[in-house]
N, C-alpha and C positions, 0 to 999 in steps of 0.2 A: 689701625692708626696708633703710632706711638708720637709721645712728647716726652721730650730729655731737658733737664736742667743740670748745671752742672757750675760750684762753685770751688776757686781755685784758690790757694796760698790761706787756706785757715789752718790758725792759729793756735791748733790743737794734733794729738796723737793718734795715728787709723787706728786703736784700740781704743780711746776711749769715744772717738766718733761711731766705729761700730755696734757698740750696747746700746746705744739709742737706735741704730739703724737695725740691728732685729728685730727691735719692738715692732716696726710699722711694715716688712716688708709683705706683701701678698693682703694688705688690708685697703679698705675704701678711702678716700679722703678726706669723705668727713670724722670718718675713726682714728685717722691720724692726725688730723687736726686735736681731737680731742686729748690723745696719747703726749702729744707736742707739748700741750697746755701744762697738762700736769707732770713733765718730765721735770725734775730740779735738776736738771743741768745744761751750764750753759752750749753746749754745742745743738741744745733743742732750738734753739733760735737762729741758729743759723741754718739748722735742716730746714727749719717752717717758712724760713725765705726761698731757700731750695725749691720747697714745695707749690709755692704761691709762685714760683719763676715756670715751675713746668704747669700748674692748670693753665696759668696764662697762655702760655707757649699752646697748647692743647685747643684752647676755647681760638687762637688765628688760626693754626689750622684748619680747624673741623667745621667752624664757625659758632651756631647754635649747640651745643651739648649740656649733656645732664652730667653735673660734679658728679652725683650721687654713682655714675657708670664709670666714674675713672678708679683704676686702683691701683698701685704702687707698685708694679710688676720688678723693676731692681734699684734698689738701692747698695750703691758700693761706697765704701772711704780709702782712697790709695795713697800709697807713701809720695811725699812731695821734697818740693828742695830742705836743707834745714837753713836757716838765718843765723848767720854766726857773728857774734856780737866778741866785745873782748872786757874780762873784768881783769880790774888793777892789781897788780903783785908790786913786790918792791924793786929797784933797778931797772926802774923803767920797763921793766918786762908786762905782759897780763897773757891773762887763763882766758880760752878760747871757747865760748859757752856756745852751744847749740841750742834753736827752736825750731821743732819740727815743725812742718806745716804738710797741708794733705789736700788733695780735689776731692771735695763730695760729688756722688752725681747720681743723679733718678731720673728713672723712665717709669712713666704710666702707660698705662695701655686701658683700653675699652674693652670691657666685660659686660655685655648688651643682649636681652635674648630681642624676638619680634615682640611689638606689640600686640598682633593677630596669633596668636598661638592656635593655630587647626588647622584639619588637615579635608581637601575637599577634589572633589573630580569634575564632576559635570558641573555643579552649583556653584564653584570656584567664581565666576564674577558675580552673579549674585549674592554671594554670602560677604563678597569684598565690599560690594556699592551698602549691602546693608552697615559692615563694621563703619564704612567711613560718615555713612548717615547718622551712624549711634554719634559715633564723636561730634559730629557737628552742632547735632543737639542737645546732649549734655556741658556741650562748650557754651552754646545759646543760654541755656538754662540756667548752668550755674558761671553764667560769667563772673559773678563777685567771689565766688571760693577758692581765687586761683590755683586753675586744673593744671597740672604739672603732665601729668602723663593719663593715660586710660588703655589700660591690657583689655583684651576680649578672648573670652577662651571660649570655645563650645564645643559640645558633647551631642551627637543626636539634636535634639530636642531642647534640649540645655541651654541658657548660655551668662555665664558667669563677668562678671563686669568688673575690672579694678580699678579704682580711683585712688590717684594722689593727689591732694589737694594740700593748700595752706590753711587753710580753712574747714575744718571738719564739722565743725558745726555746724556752720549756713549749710552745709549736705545734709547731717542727720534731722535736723531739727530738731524740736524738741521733741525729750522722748519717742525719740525716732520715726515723728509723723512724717518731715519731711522727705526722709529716703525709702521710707514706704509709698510715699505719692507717687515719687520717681519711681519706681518697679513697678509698679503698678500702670502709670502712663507705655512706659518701652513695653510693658507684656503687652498693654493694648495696639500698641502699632505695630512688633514684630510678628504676635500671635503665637509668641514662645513662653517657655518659663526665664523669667528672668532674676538671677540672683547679684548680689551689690556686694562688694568691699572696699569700704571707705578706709584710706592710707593716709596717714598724716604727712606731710613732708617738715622735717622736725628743722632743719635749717633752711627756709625759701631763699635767702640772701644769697644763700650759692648755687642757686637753680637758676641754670640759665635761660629754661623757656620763660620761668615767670619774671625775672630780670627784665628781659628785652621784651614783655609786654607791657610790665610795669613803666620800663622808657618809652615805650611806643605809645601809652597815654599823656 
């Protein structure tokens, strides 16, 4: 899935639109937001419109999605009309001044892997009904640490658990009793070794899953 934005008739040179447009290409969106911030110049404000014009654009497509998956796949700045204006000479004549102007445009694209990372044959729906029961239950559980996402990876034997939350603490507890309870409850119902990684989500404001739960309350 791609989403394009694209703004036309600015008021600026494709060279000096450009130098800001390397900085952010092939990067995520929340790192170009941050890059935007601190650019001192003005053409960063109107890329950062650009940019909020293509999530938006991204988030009616796809519907639900995670900013954090979107990444800035092309950024261009191409030669536009110039605006020709005229300044005064004497004999009623005038000098013919030109302002270039130029179309930004970007495309994101989704950089996504699965959330069930394994690989299985016979046990293939067993091991699916168990990932989706994990989730259910750490959804149940830690309802107030707003769960963004949860990877499950396994090995054998193994099985390694990723959490993004807003919230990292109501996960670890203190002194990390709490997410010792939690591995220790899943060993006891899967009957595996069970290990945790707790993921901050450092912007929840642009997380769409947690957004539209937070509205859905």
């Amino acid at each position: 899935m791609e989403a394009k934005a694209i703004a036309k008739y600015v008021r600026v040179t494709p060279r000096k639109a450009d130098q800001v447009l390397q900085l952010i290409r092939g990067k995520r969106v929340d790192q170009v937001t941050e890059i935007l911030d601190f650019t001192p110049k003005h053409v960063a404000k109107v890329i950062g419109k650009v940019l909020k014009s293509a999530v938006a654009n991204a988030v009616a497509i796809e519907g639900k999605i995670n900013v954090e998956h979107l990444r800035v796949k092309e950024a261009v700045a191409g030669a536009g009309p110039s605006l020709k204006r005229f300044l005064p000479r004497p004999r009623e004549g005038g000098y013919v001044v030109g302002q270039k102007t130029n179309p930004i445009g970007m495309r994101l694209g989704i950089i996504a892997t699965w959330d069930s990372r394994w690989f299985a044959r016979k046990d293939y729906a067993k091991l699916l009904e168990e990932d989706i029961f994990i989730r259910r239950y750490l959804k149940r559980r830690l309802s107030q640490a707003g769960i963004s996402r949860i990877i499950i990876q396994r090995a054998i034997a193994k099985v390694t658990i990723n959490i993004s939350t807003a919230r990292p603490g109501l996960v670890i507890g203190r002194r990390g009793q709490q997410v010792d309870q939690l591995r220790d409850e899943l060993q006891h119902i899967t009957k595996k070794e069970i290990f945790l990684n707790i993921d901050e989500v450092k912007k929840p404001d642009l997380d769409a899953i947690l957004v539209s739960e937070h509205v859905a309350r």
